[in-house]
C-alpha positions in Angstrom: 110.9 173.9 -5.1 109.4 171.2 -2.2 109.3 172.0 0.9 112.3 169.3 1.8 114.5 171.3 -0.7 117.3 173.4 0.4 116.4 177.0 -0.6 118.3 179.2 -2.6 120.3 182.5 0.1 118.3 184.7 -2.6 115.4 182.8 -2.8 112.2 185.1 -1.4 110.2 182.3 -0.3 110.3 181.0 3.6 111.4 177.2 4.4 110.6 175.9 7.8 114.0 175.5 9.3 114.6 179.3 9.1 111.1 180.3 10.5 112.1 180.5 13.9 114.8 183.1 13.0 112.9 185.0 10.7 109.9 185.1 13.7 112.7 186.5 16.6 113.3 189.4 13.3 109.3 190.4 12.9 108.2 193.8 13.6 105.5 193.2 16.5 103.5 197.2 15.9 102.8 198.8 12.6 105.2 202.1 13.5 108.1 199.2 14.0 107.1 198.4 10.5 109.8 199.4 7.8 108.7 200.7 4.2 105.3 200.2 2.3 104.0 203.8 3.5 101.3 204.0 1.7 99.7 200.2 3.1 100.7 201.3 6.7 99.1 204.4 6.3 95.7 203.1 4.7 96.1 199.6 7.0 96.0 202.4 10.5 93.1 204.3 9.4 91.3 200.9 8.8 92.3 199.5 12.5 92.1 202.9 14.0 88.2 203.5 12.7 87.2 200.1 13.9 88.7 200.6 16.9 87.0 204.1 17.5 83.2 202.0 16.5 84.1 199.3 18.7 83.8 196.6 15.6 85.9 194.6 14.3 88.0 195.9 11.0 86.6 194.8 7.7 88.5 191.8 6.2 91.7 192.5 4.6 94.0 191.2 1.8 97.3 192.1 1.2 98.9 190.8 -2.0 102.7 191.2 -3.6 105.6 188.5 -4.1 106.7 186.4 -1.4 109.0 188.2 1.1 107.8 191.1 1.4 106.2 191.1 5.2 102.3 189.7 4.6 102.6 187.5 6.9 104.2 189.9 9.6 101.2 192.4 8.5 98.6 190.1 9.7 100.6 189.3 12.7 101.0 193.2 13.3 96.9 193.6 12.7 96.1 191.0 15.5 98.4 192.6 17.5 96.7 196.1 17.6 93.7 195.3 17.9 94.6 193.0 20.8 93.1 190.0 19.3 93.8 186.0 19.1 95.7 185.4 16.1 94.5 181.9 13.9 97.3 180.9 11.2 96.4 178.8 8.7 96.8 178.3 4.7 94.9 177.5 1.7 96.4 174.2 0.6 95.7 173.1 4.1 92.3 173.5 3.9 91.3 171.2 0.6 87.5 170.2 2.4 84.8 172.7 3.6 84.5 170.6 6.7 88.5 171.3 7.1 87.5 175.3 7.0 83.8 174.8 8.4 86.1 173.5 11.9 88.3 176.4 12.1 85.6 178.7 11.4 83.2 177.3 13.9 86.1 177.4 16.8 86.4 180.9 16.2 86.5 183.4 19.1 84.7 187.1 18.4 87.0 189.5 17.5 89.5 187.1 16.4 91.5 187.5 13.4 92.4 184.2 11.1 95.4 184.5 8.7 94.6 182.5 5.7 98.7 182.3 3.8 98.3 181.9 0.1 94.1 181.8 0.1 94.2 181.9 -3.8 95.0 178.0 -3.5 92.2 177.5 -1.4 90.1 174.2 -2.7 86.2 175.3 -4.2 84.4 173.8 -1.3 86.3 175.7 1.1 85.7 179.0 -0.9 82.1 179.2 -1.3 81.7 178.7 2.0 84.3 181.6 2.9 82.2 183.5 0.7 79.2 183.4 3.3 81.3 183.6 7.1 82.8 186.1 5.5 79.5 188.1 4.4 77.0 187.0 6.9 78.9 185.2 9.6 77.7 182.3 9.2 78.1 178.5 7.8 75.5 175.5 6.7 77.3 172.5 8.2 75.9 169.7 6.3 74.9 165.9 8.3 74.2 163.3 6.9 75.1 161.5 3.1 72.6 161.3 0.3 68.7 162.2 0.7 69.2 162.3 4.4 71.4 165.2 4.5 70.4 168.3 6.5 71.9 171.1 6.1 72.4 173.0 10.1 73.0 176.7 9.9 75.9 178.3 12.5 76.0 181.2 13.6 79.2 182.4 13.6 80.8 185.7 16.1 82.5 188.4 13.9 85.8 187.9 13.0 88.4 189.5 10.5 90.1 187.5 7.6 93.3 188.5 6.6 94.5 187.0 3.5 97.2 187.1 1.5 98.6 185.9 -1.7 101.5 186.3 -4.5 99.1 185.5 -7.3 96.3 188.1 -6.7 94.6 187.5 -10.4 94.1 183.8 -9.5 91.6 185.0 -6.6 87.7 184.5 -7.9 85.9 187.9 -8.2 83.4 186.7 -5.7 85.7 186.3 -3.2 88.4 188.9 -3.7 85.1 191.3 -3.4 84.3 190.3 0.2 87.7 192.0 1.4 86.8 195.1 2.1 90.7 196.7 2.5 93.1 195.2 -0.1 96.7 196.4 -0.2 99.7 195.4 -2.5 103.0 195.1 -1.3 105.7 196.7 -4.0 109.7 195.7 -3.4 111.2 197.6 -1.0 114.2 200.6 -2.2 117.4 200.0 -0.8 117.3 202.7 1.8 114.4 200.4 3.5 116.3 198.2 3.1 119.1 199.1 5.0 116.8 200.3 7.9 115.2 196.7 7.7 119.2 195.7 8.3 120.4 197.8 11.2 117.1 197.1 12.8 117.6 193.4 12.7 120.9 193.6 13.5 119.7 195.9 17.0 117.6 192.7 17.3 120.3 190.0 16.7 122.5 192.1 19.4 125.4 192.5 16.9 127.7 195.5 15.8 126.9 196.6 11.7 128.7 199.3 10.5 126.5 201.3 8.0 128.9 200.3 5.3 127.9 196.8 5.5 124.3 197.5 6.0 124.6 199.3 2.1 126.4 196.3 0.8 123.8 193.7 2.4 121.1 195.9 1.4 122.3 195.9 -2.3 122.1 192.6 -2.7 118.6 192.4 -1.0 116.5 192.4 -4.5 114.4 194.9 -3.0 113.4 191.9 -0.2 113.5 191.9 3.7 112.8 188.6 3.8 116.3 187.7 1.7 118.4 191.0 3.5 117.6 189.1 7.0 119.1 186.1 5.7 121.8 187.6 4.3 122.4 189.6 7.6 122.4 186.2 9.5 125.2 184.9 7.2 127.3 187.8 7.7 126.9 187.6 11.0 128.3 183.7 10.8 131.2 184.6 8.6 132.0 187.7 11.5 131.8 185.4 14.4 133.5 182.6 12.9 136.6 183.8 10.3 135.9 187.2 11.5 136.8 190.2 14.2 132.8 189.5 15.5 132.2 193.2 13.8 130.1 193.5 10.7 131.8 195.5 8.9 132.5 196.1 5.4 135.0 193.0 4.8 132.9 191.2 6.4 129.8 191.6 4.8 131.6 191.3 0.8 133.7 188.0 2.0 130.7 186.4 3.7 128.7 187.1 0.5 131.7 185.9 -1.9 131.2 183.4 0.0 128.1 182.2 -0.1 128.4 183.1 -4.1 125.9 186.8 -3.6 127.1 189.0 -6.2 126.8 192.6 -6.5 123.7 192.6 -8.5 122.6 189.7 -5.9 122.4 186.9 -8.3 123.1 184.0 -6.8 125.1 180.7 -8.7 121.9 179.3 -10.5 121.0 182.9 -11.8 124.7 183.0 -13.4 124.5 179.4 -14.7 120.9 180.5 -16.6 122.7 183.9 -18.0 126.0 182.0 -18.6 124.2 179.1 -20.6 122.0 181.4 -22.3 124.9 183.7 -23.5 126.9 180.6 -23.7 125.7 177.4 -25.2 122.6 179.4 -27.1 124.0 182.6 -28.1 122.1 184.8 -26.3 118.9 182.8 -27.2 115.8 182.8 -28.1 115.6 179.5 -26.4 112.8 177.2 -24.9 112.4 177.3 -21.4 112.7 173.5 -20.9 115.9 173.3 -22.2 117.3 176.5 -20.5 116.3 174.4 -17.4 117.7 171.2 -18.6 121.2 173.0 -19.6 121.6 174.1 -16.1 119.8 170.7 -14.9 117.0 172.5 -12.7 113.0 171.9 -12.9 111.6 173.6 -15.6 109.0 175.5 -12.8 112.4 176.2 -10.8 113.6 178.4 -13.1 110.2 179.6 -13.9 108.9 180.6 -10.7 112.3 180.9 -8.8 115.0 182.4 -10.9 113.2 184.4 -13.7 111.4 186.7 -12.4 114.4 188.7 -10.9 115.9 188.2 -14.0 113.2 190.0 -16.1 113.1 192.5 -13.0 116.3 193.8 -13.3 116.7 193.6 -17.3 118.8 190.4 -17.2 116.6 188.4 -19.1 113.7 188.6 -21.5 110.4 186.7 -22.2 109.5 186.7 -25.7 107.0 184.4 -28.4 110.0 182.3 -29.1 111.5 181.7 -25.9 114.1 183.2 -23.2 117.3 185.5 -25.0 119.3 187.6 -23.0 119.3 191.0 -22.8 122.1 193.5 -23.5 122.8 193.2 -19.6 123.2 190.2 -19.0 126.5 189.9 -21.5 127.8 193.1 -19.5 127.2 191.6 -16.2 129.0 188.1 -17.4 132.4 190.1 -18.8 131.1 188.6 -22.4 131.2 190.5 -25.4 128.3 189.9 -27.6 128.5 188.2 -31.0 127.9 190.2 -34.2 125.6 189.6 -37.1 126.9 189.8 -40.5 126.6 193.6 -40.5 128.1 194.2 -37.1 124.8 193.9 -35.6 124.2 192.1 -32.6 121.5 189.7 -32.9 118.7 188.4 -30.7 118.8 192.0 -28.7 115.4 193.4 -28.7 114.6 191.9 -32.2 111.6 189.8 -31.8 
């Protein structure tokens, strides 16, 4: 998906036209912070000890799929420890002189977010490695034989990282954090405190029975029960009594095509082709994605993953087949082999 691309209700990643909601909806203190116990837990001791030494916290990364509150984390971690908050990201910075400018502008104490560092260009790396470690960067002037290399000193500061593809992050740097944390999908009773308390936020009525049914169709992800929440919320004001209720929240989600299971249009046009027009597969992943005419890394990155999550869908040596679920969840009865055995379930 480019960033021009209208995203998907369900889809976990953030586009920019929906940032400035999704900011008015962010936790601003860790004990505002809903789920992931056992990050918040470890993530205070970390803040509270530097704190108590009067240094600044050791740098941090917190990895997990998009959606999940990274971002508000490092937001959160400026925030109690007082500090100036720098936002950047790693494809922005493709040139150590790119990085070697923010670094140098730092203020002491001040924390720089660094949003999906595992894309961050080589350059830029090795020279994280060493502000990181020893505060300090070798600005290089001059071209050629001429070049001199001037050291900087450089006032502590805390890195906060954070990334959906932690195995893609170089050992040498992924060593220099010294707290990582993983973010795990949320349960659907965080979820439905994530709800009400964006609703409080939003200043509109929920009843609890429409904070269950948002929550439900959450796949385990704040980031996709906030939008969901705001689309309600249309659907109330608009065709509704202004109450989130119940009605409400299933019509809004009819709707806007949410089922139950919180697949979305696209997830049922890659089940229904699968089950459909391949039998329940195996089939290549390029032409599941021409069948339901998406990019190939669309459906890759974007739809399969919940798929596989939740059983839907399974990756095996000869391609994509559907799982005994995803025939239930369409209303479709299976074929039969010869012996009344259903093929391509499980036998790969």
């Amino acid at each position: 998906m480019t960033d021009g691309e209208e995203p998907s209700l369900t889809s976990a990643r953030s586009m920019p036209p929906e940032r400035t909601a999704e900011a008015a909806l962010r936790p601003r203190h860790l004990d505002e912070f809903v789920g992931q116990q056992v990050v918040r837990d470890q993530l205070s001791l970390v803040l509270d000890a530097a704190s108590a030494r009067g240094r600044t916290p050791e740098h941090v990364l917190l990895s997990g799929p998009p959606g999940l509150g990274k971002t508000t984390l490092a937001m959160i971690i400026a925030a109690e420890l007082t500090a100036p908050l720098r936002i950047t990201s790693g494809p922005a910075i493709q040139h150590a002189g790119d990085l070697a400018a923010i670094l140098s502008s730092l203020d002491e104490g001040e924390v720089l977010f660094i949003d999906e560092i595992h894309r961050l260009a080589r350059p830029a790396e090795e020279m994280l490695y060493i502000a990181m470690e020893d505060f300090r960067v070798d600005v290089v002037v001059g071209k050629g034989v001429g070049a001199t290399s001037i050291p900087l000193d450089l006032p502590p500061f805390t890195v906060v990282g954070a990334t959906t593809r932690a195995g893609l992050l170089p050992a040498p740097l992924r060593d220099r954090f010294g707290f990582i944390g993983h973010l795990d999908f949320y349960s659907p009773q965080e979820l439905r405190e994530v709800v009400r308390r964006s609703a409080e936020r939003l200043e509109v009525a929920l009843e609890e029975s429409a904070s269950v049914e948002i929550a439900s169709r959450s796949r385990g992800t704040p980031r996709i029960a906030n939008r969901l929440l705001r689309r309600v919320r249309d659907w109330a004001q608009v065709r509704g009594s202004g109450r989130l209720d119940l009605a409400a929240a299933k019509e809004a989600l009819r709707v806007y095509e949410v089922d139950e299971r919180g697949l979305d249009r696209l997830d049922r046009a890659v089940l229904s082709a699968l089950c459909g027009r391949f039998s329940g597969g195996p089939v290549g992943l390029s032409t599941l994605a021409v069948a339901v005419g998406e990019e190939t890394e669309t459906v890759e990155t974007m739809i399969e993953p919940y798929l596989v999550r939740e059983g839907f869908l399974l990756r095996t040596p000869r391609g994509r087949a559907a799982a005994p679920a995803a025939w239930t969840h369409l209303g479709l009865e299976p074929p039969e082999g010869p012996k009344g055995v259903t093929p391509m379930l499980g036998r790969f």
